[in-house]
C-alpha positions in Angstrom: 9.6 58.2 -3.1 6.9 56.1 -4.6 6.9 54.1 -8.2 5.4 56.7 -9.7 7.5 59.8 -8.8 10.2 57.8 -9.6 9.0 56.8 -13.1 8.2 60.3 -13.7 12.0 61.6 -13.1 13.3 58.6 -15.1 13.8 59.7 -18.7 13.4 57.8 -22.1 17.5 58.3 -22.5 17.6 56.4 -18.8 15.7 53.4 -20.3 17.4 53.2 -23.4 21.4 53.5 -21.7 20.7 49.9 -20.6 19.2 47.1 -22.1 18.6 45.8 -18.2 17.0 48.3 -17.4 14.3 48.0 -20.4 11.8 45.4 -18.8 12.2 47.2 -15.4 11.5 50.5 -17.1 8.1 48.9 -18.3 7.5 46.9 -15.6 7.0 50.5 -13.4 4.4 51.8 -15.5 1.5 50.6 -14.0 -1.3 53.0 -15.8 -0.3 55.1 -19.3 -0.8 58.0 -17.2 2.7 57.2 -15.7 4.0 57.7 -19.6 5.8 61.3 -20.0 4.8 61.3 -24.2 1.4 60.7 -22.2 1.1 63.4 -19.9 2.9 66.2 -22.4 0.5 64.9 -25.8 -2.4 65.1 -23.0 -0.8 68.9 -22.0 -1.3 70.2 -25.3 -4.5 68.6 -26.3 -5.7 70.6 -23.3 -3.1 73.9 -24.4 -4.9 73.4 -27.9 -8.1 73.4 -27.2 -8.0 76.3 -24.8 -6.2 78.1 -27.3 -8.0 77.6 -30.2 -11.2 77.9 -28.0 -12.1 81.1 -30.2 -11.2 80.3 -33.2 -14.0 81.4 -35.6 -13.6 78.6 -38.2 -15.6 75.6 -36.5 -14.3 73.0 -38.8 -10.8 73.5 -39.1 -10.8 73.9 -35.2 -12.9 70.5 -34.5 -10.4 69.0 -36.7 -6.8 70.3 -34.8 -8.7 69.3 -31.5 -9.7 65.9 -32.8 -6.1 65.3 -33.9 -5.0 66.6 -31.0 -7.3 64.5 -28.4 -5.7 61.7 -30.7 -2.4 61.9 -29.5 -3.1 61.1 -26.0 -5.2 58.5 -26.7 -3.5 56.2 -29.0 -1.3 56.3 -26.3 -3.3 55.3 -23.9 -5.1 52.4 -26.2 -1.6 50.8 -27.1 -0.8 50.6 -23.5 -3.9 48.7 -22.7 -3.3 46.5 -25.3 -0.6 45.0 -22.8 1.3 43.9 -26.0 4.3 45.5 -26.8 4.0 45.0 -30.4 0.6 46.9 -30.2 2.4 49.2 -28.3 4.6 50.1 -30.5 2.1 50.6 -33.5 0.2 52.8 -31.0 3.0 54.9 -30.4 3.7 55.2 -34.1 0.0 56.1 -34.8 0.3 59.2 -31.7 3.5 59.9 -34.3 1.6 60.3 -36.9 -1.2 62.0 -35.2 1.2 64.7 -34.1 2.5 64.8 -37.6 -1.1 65.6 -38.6 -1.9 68.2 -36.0 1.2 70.1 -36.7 -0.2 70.1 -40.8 -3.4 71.7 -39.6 -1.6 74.1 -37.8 0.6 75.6 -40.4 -3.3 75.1 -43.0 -4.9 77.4 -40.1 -1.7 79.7 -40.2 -1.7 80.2 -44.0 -5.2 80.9 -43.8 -4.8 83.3 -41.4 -7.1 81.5 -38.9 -4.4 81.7 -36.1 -1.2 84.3 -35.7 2.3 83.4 -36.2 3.4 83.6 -32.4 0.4 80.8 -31.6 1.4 79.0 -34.4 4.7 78.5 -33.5 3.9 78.0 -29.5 1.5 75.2 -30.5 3.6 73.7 -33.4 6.8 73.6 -31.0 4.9 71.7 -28.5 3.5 69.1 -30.5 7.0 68.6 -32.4 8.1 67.7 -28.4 5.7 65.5 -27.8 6.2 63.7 -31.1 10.7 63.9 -30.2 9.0 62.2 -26.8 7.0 59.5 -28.5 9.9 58.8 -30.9 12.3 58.3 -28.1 9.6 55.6 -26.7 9.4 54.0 -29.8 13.2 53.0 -30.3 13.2 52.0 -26.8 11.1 48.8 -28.4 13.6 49.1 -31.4 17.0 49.2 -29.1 15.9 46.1 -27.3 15.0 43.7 -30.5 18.2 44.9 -32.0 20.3 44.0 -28.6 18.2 40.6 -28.2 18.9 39.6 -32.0 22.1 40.6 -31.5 22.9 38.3 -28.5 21.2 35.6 -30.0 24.0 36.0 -33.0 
């Protein structure tokens, strides 16, 4: 089994059972591609732009697909960063991102712009991707604690 189907069955819960296991965990990511909040955020910018692909109001649209290209891609910049520190503000900012495309959703919803049913579909997605970027996040925030705390 290669590195990468490896990484890609080893979850965010697997990384954080084990504060040994952290730097190896990040060590096997060799590209952000390798990143499961990567690959789902990247799933539903595609989901949401095929979905909303007829969507009669241009503007509202352009701006749930911007938000939604943005998750993926703040990602993908904090990775390249190779800091962990950026990291972890990038992952925050795909947070809030998400946070942002679900607002846009319910706006379009309320406006009638898109049905209930898609709606939901699109809002439960992006609310997994953002659970999924979370989980990343305190993997960062599970191994200061442990390192301050053996320090002490």
């Amino acid at each position: 089994m290669t590195d990468r189907k490896k990484l890609s069955n080893f979850s965010i819960q697997d990384a954080r059972s084990s504060f040994i296991l952290l730097p190896i965990f990040l060590m096997l990511i060799k590209d952000f591609t390798d990143i499961l909040a990567w690959q789902k955020a990247q799933t539903f910018a595609v989901t949401a732009i095929t979905t909303l692909g007829s969507n009669d109001d241009i503007t509202l649209k352009y701006e749930i697909i911007k938000a939604a290209l943005s998750v993926p891609s703040a990602i993908a910049a904090g990775f390249e960063r190779r800091s962990q520190g950026e990291f972890k503000e990038f992952l925050y900012l795909a947070k809030s991102k998400s946070a942002e495309v679900r607002t846009l959703l319910l706006v379009a919803k309320d406006i009638q712009e898109i049905d209930q049913s898609t709606c939901d579909d699109l809002v439960s997605q992006v609310e997994d991707v953002s659970k999924l970027i979370y989980g990343f996040i305190k993997t960062f925030i599970d191994k200061k604690k442990k390192t301050t705390e053996a320090v002490a």
